[in-house]
Structure formats: C-alpha cells, structure tokens
N, C-alpha and C positions, 0 to 999 in steps of 0.2 A: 798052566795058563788058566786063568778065569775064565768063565762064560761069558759072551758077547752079551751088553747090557739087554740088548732086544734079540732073544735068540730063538723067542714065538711071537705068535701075530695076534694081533689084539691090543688092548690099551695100558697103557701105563700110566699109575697116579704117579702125578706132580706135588709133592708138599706145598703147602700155600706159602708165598715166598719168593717160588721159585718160578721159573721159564723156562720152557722148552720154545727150540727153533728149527725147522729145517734147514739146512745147508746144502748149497748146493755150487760144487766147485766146477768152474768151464776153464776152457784153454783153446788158444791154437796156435799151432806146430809152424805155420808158415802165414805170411803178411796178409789180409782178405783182398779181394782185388777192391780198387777204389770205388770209394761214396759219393753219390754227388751230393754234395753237403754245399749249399749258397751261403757265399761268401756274405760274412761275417764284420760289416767296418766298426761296430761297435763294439765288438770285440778281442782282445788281446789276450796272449796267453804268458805270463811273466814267471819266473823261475824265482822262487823265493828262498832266498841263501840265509840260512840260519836259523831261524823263526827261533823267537824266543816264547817261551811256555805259556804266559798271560796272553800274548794274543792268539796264541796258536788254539789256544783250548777257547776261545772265547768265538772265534768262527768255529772250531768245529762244535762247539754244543748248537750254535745256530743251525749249521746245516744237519746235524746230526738227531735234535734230541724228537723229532717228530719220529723216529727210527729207530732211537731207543741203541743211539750208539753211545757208547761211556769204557771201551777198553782203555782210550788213551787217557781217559779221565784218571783209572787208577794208580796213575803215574804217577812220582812224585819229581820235582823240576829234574833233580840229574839224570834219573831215568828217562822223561821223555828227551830230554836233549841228547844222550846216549844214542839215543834211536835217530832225532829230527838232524840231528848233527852227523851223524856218517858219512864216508864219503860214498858208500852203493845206495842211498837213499834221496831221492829227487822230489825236491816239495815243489809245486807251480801253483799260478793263481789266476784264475782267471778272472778278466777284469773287464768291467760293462762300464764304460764313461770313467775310470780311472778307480772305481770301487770294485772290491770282490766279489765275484757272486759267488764262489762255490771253492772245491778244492780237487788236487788230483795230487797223488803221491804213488811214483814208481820205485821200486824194491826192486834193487838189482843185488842187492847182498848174496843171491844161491848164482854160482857161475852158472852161463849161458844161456839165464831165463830171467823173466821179469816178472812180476805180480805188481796188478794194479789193486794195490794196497788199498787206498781210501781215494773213491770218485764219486764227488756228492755236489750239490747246488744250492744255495740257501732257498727258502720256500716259496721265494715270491718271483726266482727263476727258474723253474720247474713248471716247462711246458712250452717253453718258448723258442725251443730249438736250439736252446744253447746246449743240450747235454749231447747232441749230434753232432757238433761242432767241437765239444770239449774233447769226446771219444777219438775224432778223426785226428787233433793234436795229440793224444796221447799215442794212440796208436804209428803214429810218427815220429815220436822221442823211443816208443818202447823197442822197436823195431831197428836196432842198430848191427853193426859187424858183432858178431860173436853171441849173436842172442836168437835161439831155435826155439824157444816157446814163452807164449805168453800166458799167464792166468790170472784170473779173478773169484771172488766168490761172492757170492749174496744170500739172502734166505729170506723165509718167507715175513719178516718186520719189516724187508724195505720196502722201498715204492711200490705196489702193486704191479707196475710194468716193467722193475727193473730187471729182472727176468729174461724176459720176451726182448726186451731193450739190448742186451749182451748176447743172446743170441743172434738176434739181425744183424749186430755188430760184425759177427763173425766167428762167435764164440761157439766152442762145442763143449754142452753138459759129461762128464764124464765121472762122477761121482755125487753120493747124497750121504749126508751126516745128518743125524742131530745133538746136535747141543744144549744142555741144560746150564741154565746159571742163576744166581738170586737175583731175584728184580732190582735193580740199579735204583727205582724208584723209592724203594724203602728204607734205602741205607739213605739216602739224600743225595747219591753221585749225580742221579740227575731232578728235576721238580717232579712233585707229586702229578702235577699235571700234564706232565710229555706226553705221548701215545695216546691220549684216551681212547684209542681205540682198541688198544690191547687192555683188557679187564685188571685191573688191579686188585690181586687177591690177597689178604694180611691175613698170615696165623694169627688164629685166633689166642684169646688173653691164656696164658700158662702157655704157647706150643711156642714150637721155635727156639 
C-alpha cells in the first residue's frame, strides 16, 4: 500500500493549475427536532422530473459558478441524464413567484441513506431566508421509512457560512479530506472570471 499523500505536517506545493480544497463531510443518524422556520408563501418547492441537460447545466452554472462547481459540467448529455434520470435520484426546485431560485438534489441510490448531493441558491437568493426554508423541505423528503442516515459535504470554496449553516441544521462533521483538482477555469469548464476570489494561478509558458 502507498503512503498517505499528507503523512507529515507541513505544506504541500500545488502545481500552478491546480486546486486544492478542504472537504469536509457531516451526517445525521436520526431526524433534528423541528425548526421554527416562518412560513414561506412565496415560496414552493416542485419536483423536477427529468431535467433535460441544457437547462439543467444552465441553472446550475448560475448557482454554482460563484463556487467553482463544474463536476456535473464534465458530463457529456448521456452521462448527465444517466445520473438526472435514475430513479434513487430526486431533482426539486425551488420556486420564488413561479421562477427558480436555487436547487436541491437528494441521492438515495446507497440503501438506507440519503446524501444531499447538490443544495445551492442562485446569488441574488442567498441571504434571504430562503436556504432555511429550502433545508427544512429537504430535510422532510430526505427523512422517509427505511432511511437511517443522512449526509452532505461542503468545503472550504463554498459559501463562507455554508459550514456553520449544515451544522445548525443538524448536521454532525465527522470527517476531513482534501482534494486536489485542475482549475476548472483554465480548461474553460467554467469563465475565467468565476471565483475571483480564489487566485487564479497559470503554469507558466513551457510547464504544464
């Protein structure tokens, strides 16, 4: 067996190119006792049965690319439908005046457990109480007979509070990864300009 990539403490250089991220996966084993979350009339939460690939990738680059999400981007149409089309996979949409704001997608493909796969808000719902509201809906689909645990993960590219956010929830941290990948921004998966908050670093001319 190999050596564990980080098996002393201390830094590790990143080739320019590339990303690293913290990961950090939560769960919980049994339902949180209820939220008092204020009701909601401008809000609905709809089950979206099939999604087809352009518009599915076309909300989530909106809610996503501030975030620097692009795995489902690497998909090509039969692939993502492979996945959007199962039937243990649950797409919903939340809906503000009869438009989407955001997304939520529950994974029930491993028996007995859920993962809340992708929970995001487009950028100009983010902050307005609707991701308290989205949670308390999901957490009420995820929660069904024959389902003993639920999980998520996040890292440190998302929201600043998203963290802190799944915790309150109910969530308990119980593991840390990191993950390294090529910057999404350089291949063009996603605009040179997402994240600018994340430094964009390019090998230099001959590396790479």
């Amino acid at each position: 067996m190999s050596a564990p990539l980080l098996d002393t403490l201390g830094y590790l250089d990143l080739p320019p190119g590339r990303l690293a991220t913290l990961v950090t996966y939560l769960e919980m084993t049994a339902p949180p006792p209820p939220r008092d979350v204020p009701h909601r009339a401008d809000l609905v939460l709809r089950r979206w049965e099939r999604p087809e690939p352009e518009a599915y990738r076309a909300l989530y680059r909106r809610i996503g690319e501030p975030w620097l999400w692009f795995s489902r981007l690497l998909l090509d149409d039969p692939a993502l439908v492979a996945i959007l089309h199962d039937p243990g996979l649950e797409v919903y949409l939340p809906l503000r005046d009869g438009a989407p704001i955001g997304i939520l997608e529950l994974d029930f493909r491993r028996a007995g457990e859920c993962e809340l796969a992708f929970f995001g808000l487009v950028p100009e719902a983010v902050g307005t109480g609707a991701g308290r509201w989205l949670m308390t809906r999901a957490l009420e689909r995820a929660w069904r007979p024959g389902i003993g645990r639920v999980w998520v993960h996040t890292c440190h590219l998302d929201h600043p509070q998203a963290l802190d956010f799944y915790i309150r929830s109910g969530f308990r941290p119980y593991k840390r990864a990191i993950e390294i990948f090529e910057d999404p921004r350089l291949s063009g998966v996603l605009p040179r300009e997402a994240a600018p908050r994340v430094p964009l670093v390019e090998p230099r001319r001959g590396e790479g």
